[in-house]
Biopython code that builds the backbone (N, CA, C, O; Angstrom):
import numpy as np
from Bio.PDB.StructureBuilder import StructureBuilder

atoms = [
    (1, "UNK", "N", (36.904, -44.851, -4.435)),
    (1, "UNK", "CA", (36.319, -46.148, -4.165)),
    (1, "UNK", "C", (36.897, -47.137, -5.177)),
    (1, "UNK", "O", (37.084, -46.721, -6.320)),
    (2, "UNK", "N", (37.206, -48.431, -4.868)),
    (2, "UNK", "CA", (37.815, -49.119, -5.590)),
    (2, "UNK", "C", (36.975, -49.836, -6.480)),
    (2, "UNK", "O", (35.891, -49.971, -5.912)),
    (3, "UNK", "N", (36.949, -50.525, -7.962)),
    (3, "UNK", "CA", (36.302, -50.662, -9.414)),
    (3, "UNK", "C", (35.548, -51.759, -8.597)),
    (3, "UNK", "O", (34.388, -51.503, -8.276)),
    (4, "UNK", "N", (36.063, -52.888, -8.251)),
    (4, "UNK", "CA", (35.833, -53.606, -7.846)),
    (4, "UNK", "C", (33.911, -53.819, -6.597)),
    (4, "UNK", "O", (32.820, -54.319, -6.872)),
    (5, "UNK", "N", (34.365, -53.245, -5.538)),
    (5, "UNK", "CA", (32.983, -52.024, -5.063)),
    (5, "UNK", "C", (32.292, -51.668, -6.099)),
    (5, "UNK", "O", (31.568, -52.592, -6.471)),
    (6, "UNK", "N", (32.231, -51.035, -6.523)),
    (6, "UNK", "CA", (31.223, -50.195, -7.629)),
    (6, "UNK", "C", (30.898, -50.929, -8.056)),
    (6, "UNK", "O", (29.670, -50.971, -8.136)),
    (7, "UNK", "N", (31.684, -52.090, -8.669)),
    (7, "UNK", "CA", (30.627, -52.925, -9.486)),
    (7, "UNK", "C", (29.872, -54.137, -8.641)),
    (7, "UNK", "O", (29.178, -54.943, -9.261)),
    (8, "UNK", "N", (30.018, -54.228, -7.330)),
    (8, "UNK", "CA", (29.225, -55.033, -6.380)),
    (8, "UNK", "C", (28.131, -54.228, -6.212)),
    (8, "UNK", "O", (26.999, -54.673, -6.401)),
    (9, "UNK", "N", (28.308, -53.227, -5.918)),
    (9, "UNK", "CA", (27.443, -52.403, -4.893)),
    (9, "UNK", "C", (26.320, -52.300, -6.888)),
    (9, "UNK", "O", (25.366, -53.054, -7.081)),
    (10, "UNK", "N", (26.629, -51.620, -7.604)),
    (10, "UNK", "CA", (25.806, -51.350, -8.880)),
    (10, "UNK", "C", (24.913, -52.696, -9.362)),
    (10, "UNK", "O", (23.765, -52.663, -9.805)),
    (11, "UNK", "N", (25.870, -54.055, -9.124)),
    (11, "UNK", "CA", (25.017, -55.098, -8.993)),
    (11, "UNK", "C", (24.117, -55.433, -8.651)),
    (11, "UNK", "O", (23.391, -56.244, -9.228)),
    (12, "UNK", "N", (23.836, -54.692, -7.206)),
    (12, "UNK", "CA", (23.021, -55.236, -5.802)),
    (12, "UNK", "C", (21.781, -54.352, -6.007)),
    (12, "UNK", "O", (20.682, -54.753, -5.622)),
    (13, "UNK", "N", (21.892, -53.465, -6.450)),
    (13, "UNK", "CA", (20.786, -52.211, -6.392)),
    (13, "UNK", "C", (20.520, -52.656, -7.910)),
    (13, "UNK", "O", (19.330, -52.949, -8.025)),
    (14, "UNK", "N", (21.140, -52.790, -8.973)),
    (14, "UNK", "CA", (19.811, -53.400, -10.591)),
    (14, "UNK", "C", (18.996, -54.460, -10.083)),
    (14, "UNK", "O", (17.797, -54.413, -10.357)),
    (15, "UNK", "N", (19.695, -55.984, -8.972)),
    (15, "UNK", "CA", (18.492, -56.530, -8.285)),
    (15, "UNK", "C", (17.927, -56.243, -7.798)),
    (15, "UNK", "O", (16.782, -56.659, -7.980)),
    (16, "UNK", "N", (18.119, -55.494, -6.971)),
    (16, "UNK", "CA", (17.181, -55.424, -6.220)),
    (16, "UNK", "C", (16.091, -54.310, -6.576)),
    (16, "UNK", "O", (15.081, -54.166, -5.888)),
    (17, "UNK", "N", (16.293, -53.753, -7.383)),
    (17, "UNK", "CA", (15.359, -52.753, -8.152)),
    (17, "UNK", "C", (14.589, -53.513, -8.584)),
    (17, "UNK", "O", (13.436, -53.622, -8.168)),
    (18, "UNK", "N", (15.449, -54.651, -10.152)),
    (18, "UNK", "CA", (14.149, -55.179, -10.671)),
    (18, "UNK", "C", (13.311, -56.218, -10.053)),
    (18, "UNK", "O", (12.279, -56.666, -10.551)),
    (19, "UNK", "N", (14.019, -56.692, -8.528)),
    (19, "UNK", "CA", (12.938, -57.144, -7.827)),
    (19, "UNK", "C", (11.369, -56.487, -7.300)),
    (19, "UNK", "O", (10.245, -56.970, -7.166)),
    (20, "UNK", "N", (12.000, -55.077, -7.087)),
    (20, "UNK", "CA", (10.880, -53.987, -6.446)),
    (20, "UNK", "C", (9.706, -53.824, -7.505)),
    (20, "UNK", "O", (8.537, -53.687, -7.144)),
    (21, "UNK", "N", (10.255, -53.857, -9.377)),
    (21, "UNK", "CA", (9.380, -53.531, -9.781)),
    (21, "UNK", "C", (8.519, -54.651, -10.186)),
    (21, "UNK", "O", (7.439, -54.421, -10.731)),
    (22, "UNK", "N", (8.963, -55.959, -9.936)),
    (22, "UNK", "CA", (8.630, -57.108, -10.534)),
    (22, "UNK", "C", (7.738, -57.793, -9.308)),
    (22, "UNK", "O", (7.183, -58.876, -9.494)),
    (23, "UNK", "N", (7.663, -57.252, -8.338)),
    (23, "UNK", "CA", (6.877, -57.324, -7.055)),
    (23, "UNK", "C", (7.629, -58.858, -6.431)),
    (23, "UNK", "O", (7.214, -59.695, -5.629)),
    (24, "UNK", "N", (8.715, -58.764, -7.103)),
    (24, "UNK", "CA", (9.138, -60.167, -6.071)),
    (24, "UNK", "C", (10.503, -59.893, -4.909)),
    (24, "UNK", "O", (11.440, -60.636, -4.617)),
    (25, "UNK", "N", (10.200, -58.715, -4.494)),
    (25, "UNK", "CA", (11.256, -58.401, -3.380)),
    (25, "UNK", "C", (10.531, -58.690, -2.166)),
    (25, "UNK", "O", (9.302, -58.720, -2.104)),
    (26, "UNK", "N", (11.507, -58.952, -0.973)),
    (26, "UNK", "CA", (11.025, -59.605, 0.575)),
    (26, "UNK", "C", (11.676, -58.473, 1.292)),
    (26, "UNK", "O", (12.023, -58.600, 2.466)),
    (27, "UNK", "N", (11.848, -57.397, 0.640)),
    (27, "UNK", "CA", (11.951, -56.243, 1.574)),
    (27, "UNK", "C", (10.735, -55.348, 2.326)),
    (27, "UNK", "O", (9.742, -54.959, 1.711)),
    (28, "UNK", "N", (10.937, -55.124, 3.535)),
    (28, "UNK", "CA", (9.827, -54.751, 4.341)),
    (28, "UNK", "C", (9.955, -52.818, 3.969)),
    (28, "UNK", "O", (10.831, -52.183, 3.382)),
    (29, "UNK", "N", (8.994, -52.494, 4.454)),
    (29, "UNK", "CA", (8.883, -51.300, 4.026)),
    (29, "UNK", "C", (9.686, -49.976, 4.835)),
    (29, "UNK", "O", (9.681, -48.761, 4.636)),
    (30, "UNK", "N", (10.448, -50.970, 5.961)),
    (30, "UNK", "CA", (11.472, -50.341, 7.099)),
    (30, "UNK", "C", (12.446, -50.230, 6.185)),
    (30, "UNK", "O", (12.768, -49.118, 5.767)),
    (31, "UNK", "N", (13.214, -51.682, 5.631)),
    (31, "UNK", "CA", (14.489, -52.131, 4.848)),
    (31, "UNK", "C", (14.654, -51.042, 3.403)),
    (31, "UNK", "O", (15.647, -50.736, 2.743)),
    (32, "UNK", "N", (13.185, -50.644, 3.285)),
    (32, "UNK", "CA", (12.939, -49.704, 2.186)),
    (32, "UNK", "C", (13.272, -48.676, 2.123)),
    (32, "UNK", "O", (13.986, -48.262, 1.211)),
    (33, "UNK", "N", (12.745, -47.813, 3.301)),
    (33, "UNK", "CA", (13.001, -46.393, 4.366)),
    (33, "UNK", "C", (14.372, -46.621, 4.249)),
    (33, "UNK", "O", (14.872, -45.847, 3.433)),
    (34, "UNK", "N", (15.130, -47.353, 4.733)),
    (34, "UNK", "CA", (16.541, -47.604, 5.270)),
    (34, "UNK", "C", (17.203, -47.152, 4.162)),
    (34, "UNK", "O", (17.825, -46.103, 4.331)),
    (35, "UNK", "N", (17.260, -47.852, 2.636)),
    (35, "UNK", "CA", (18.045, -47.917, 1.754)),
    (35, "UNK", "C", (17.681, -46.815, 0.725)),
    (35, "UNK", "O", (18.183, -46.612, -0.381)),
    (36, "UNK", "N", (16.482, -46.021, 1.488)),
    (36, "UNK", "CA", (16.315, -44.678, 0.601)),
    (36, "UNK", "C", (16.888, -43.568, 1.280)),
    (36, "UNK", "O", (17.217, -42.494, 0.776)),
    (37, "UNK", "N", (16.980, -43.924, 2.479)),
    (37, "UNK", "CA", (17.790, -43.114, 3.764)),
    (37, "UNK", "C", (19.419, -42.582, 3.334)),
    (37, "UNK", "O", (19.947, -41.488, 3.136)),
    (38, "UNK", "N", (19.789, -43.772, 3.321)),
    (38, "UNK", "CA", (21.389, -44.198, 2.881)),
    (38, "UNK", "C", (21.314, -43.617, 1.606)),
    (38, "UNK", "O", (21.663, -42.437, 1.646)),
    (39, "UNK", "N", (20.894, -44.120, 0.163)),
    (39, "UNK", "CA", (21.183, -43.207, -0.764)),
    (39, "UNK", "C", (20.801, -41.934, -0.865)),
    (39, "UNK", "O", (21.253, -41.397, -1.876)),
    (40, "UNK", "N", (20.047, -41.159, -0.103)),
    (40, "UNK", "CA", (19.831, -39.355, -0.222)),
    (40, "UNK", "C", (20.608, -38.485, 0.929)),
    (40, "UNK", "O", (20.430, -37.423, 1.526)),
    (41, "UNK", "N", (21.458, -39.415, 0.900)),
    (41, "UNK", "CA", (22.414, -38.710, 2.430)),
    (41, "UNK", "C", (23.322, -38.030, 1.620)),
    (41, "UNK", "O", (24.478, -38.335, 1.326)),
    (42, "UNK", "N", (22.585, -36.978, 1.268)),
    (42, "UNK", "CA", (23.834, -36.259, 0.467)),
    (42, "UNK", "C", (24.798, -34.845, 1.243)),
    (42, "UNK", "O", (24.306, -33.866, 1.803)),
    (43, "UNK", "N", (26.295, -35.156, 1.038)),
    (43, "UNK", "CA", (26.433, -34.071, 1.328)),
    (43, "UNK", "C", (26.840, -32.749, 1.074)),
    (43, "UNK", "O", (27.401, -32.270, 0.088)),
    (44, "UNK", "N", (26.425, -32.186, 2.238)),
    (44, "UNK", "CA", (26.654, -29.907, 1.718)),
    (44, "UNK", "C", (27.543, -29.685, 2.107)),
    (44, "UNK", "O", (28.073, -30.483, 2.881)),
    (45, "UNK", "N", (28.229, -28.343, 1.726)),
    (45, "UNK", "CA", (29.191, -27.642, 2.310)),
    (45, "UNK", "C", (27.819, -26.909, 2.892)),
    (45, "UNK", "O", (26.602, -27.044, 2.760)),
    (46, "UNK", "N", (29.092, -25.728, 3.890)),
    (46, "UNK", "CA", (28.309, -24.670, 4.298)),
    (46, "UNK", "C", (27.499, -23.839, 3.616)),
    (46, "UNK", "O", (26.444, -23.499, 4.151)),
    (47, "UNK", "N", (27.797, -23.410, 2.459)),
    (47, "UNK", "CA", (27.541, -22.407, 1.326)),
    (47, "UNK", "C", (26.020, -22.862, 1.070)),
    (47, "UNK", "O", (25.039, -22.263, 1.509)),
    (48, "UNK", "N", (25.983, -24.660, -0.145)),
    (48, "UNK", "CA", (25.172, -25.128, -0.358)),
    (48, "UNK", "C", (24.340, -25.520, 0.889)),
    (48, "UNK", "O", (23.130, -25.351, 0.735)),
    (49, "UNK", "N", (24.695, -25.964, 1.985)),
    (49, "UNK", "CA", (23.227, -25.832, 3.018)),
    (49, "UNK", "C", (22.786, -24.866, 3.579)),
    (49, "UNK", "O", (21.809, -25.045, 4.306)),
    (50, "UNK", "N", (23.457, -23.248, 3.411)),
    (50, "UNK", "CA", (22.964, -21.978, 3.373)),
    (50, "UNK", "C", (21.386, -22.244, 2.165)),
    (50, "UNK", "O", (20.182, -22.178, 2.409)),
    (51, "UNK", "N", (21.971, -22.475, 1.180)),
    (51, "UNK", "CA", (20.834, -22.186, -0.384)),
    (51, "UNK", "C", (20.305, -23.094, 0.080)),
    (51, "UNK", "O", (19.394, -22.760, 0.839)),
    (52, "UNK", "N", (20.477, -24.316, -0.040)),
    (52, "UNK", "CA", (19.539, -25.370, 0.425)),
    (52, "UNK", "C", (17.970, -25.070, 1.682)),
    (52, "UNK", "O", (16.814, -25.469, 1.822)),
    (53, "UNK", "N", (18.959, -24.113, 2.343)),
    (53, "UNK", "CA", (17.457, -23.789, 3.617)),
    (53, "UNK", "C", (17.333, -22.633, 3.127)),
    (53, "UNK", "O", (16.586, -22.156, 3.982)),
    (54, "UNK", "N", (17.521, -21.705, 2.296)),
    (54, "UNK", "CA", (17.456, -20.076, 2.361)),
    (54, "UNK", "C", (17.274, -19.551, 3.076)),
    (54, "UNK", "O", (16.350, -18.760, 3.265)),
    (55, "UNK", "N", (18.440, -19.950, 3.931)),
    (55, "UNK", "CA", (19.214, -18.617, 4.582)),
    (55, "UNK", "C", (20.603, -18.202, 4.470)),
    (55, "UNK", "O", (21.476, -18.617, 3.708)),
    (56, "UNK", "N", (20.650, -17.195, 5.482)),
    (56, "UNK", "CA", (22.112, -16.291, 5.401)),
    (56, "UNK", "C", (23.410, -17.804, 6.200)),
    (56, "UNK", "O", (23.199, -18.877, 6.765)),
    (57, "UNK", "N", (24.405, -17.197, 5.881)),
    (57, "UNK", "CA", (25.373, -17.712, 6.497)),
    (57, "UNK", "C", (25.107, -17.608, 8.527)),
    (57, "UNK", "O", (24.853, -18.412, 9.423)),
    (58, "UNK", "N", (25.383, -15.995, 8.405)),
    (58, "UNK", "CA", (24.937, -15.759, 9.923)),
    (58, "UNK", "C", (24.059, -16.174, 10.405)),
    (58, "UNK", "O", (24.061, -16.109, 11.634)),
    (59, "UNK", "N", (22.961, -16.758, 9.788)),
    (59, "UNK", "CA", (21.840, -17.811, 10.453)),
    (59, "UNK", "C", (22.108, -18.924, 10.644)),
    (59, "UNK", "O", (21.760, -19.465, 11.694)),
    (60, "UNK", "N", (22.788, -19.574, 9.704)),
    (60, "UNK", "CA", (23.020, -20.613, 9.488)),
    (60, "UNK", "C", (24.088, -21.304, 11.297)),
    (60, "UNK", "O", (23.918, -22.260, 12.054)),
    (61, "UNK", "N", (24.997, -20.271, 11.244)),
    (61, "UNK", "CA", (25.629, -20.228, 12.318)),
    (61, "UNK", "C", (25.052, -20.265, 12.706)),
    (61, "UNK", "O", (24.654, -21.428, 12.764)),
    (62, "UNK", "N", (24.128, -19.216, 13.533)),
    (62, "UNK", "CA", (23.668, -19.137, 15.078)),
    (62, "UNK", "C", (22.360, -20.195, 14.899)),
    (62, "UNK", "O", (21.290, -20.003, 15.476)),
    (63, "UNK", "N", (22.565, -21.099, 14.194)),
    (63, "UNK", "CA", (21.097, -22.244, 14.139)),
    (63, "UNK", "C", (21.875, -23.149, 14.668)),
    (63, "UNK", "O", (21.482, -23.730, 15.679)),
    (64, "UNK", "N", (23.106, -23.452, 14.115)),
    (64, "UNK", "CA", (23.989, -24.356, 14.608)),
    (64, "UNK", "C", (24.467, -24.521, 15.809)),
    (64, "UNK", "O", (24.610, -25.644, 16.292)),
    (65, "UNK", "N", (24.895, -22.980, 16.691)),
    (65, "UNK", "CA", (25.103, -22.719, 17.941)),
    (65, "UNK", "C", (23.921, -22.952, 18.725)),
    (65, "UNK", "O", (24.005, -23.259, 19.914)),
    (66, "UNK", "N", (22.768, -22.815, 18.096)),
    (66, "UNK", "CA", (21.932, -22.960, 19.535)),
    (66, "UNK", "C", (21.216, -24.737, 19.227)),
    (66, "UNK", "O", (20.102, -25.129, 19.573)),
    (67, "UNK", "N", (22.031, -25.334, 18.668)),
    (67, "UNK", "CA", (21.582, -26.746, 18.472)),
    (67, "UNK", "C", (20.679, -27.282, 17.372)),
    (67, "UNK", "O", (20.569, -28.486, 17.141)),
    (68, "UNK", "N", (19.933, -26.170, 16.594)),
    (68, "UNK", "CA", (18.711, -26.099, 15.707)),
    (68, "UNK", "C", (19.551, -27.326, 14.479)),
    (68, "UNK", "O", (18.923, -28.138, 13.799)),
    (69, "UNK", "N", (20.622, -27.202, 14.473)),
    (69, "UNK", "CA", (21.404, -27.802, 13.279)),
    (69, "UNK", "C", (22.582, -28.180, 13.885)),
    (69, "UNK", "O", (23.312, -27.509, 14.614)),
    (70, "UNK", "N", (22.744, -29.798, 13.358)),
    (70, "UNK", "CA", (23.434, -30.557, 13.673)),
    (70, "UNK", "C", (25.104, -29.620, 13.261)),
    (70, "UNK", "O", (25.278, -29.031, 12.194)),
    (71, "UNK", "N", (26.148, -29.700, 14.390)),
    (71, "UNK", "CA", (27.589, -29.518, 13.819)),
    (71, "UNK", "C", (28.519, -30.099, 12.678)),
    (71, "UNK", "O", (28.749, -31.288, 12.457)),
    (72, "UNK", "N", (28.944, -29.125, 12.084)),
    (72, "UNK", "CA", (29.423, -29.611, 10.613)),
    (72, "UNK", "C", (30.553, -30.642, 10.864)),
    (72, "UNK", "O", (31.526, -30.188, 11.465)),
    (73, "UNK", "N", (30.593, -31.845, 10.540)),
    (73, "UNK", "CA", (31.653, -32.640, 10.546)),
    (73, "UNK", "C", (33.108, -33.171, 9.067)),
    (73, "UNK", "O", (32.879, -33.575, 7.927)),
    (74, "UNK", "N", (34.057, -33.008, 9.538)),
    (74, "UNK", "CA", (34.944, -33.027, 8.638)),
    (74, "UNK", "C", (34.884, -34.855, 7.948)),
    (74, "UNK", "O", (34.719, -35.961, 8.462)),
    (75, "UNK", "N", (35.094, -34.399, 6.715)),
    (75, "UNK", "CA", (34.823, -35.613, 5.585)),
    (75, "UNK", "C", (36.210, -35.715, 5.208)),
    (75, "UNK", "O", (36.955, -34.740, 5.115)),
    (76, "UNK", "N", (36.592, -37.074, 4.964)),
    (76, "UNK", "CA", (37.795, -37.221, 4.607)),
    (76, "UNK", "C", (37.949, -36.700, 3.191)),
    (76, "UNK", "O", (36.881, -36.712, 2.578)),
    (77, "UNK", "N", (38.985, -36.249, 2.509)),
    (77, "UNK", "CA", (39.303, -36.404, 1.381)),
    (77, "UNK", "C", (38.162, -34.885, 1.026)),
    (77, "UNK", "O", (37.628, -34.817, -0.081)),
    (78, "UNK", "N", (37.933, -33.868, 2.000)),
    (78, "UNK", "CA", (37.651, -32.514, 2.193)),
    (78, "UNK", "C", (37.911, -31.568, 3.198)),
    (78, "UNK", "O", (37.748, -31.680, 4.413)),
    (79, "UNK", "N", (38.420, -30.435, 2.408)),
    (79, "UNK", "CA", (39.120, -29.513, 3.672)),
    (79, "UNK", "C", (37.629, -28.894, 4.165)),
    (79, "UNK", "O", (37.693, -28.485, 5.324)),
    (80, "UNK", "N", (36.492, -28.757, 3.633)),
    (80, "UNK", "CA", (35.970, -27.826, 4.707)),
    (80, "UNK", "C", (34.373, -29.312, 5.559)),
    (80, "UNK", "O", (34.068, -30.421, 5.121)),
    (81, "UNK", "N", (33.928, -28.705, 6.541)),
    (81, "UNK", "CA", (32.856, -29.099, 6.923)),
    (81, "UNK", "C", (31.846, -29.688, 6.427)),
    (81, "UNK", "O", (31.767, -29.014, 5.400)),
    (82, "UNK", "N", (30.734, -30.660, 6.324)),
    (82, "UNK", "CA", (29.854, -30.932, 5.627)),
    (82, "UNK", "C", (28.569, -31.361, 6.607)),
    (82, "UNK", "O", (28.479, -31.822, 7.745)),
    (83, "UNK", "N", (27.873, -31.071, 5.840)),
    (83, "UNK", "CA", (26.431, -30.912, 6.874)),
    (83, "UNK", "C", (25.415, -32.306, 5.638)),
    (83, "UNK", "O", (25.469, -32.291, 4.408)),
    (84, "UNK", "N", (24.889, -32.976, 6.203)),
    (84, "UNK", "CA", (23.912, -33.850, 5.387)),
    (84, "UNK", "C", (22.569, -33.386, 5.387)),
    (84, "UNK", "O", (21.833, -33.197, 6.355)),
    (85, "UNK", "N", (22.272, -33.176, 3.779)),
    (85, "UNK", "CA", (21.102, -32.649, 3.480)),
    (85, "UNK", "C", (19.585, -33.550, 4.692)),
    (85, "UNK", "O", (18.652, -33.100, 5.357)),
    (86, "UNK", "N", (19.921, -34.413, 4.509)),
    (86, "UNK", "CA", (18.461, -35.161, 5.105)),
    (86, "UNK", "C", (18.489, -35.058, 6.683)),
    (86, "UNK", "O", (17.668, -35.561, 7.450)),
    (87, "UNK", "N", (19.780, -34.181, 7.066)),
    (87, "UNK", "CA", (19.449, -34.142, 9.130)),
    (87, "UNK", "C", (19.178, -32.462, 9.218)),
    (87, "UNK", "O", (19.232, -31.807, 10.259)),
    (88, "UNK", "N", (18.871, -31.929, 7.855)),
    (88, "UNK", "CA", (18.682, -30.468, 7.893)),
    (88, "UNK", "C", (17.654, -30.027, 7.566)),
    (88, "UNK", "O", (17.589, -29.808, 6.356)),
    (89, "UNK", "N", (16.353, -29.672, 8.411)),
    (89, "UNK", "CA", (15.210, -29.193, 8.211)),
    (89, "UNK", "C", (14.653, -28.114, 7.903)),
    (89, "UNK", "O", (14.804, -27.213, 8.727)),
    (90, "UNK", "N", (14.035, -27.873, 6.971)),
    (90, "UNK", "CA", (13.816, -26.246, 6.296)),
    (90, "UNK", "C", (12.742, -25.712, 7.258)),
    (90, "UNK", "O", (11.641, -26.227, 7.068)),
    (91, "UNK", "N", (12.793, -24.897, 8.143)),
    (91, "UNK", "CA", (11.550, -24.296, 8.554)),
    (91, "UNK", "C", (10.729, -22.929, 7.941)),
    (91, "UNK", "O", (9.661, -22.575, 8.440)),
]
sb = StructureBuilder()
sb.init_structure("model")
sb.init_model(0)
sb.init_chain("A")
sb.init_seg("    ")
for serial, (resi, resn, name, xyz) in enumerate(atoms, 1):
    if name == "N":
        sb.init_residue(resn, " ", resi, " ")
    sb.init_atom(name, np.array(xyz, "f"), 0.0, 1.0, " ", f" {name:<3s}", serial, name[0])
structure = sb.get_structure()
């Protein structure tokens, strides 16, 4: 990501933080959801969203095959698959 970014984006979130704690933000509690959404979108390999749900690999698969879990999609700038922690539900 380029220096430039980082330091917009790091800008935008100290305001808007110390707006949240200073009670003078006009964010609705959707816009809230949203931007807590976006930052915990973290992502797994296969391995780590195995541990992450505790289970086996071979589960993990056949959860995936029968739709239970979203298909692993390729991330740029990574050779293997990645699954996002927050579309993966522990049952």
């Amino acid at each position: 990501m380029k220096p430039i970014l980082i330091k917009l984006v790091v800008k935008e979130l100290r305001e808007t933080a110390n707006k949240l704690e200073a009670g003078t933000s006009f964010l609705s509690e959707e816009e809230c959801t949203d931007i807590l959404e976006t930052l915990t979108h973290t992502a797994l390999s296969k391995d780590e969203a195995c541990s992450y749900l505790r289970i086996s690999r071979a589960t993990f698969d056949n959860r995936v095959a029968a739709g239970e879990y979203p298909k692993g999609r390729k991330l740029r700038g990574r050779k293997e698959l990645i699954w996002f922690k927050d579309e993966l539900v522990i049952s």
